[in-house]
N, C-alpha and C positions, 0 to 999 in steps of 0.2 A: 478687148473687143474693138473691131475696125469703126473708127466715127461714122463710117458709111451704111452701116446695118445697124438694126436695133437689139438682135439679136447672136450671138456667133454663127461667126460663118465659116464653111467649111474650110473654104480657100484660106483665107487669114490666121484664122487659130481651129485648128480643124480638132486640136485635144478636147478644146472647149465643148465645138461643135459634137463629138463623138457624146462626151460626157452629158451633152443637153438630150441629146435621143434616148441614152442608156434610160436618164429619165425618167422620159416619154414612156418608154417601155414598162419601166417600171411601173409605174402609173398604170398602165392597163393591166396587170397584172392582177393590179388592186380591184379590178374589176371583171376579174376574172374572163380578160378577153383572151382568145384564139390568137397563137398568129397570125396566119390572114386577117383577124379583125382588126390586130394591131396595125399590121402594117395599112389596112385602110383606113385606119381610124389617122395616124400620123401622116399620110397622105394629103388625106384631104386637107383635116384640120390644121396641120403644119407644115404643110408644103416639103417635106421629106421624102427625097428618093427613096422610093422601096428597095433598091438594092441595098442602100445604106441603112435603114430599117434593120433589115434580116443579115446583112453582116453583121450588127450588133447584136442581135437577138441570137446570133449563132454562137459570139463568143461570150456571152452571157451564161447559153447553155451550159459550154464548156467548162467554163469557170465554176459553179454552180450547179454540175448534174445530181446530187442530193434532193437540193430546192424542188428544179427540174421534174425529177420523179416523182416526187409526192403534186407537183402541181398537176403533171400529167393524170397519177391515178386519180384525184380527186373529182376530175373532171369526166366527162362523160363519154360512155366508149364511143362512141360514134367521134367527139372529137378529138381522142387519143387516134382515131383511124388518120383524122384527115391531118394532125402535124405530122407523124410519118417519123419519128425522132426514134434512134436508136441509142443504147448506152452500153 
């Protein structure tokens, strides 16, 4: 970690950085947030670009479409409409 942040930074150690969103992500999961809510939730509360947000979340899916599909059915059709996620 750069003496300059508290946190990893993208720029410096960007594996770190990837691996701290993965996280984050993860974490909402546990709470069964929406994409978008993810990605607003780690927005605000952590100052994380949403592009970089949802490039994690994408290759999460990937890696994990199993998970993926049962999180989607689980959840409610209206928001299985709004992620839009194919498999």
């Amino acid at each position: 970690m750069c003496q300059k942040h508290q946190f990893p930074c993208l720029h410096c150690h960007p594996h770190d950085y990837i691996r701290m969103v993965q996280h984050m992500i993860e974490s909402c999961l546990v709470f069964q947030m929406s994409k978008d809510e993810c990605v607003k939730a780690l927005t605000e509360h952590a100052n994380i670009e949403p592009t970089i947000t949802l490039t994690v979340w994408e290759e999460l899916l990937k890696e994990n479409k199993a998970f993926f599909r049962e999180y989607f059915q689980a959840s409610s059709p209206t928001q299985r409409r709004q992620w839009n996620f194919s498999f």
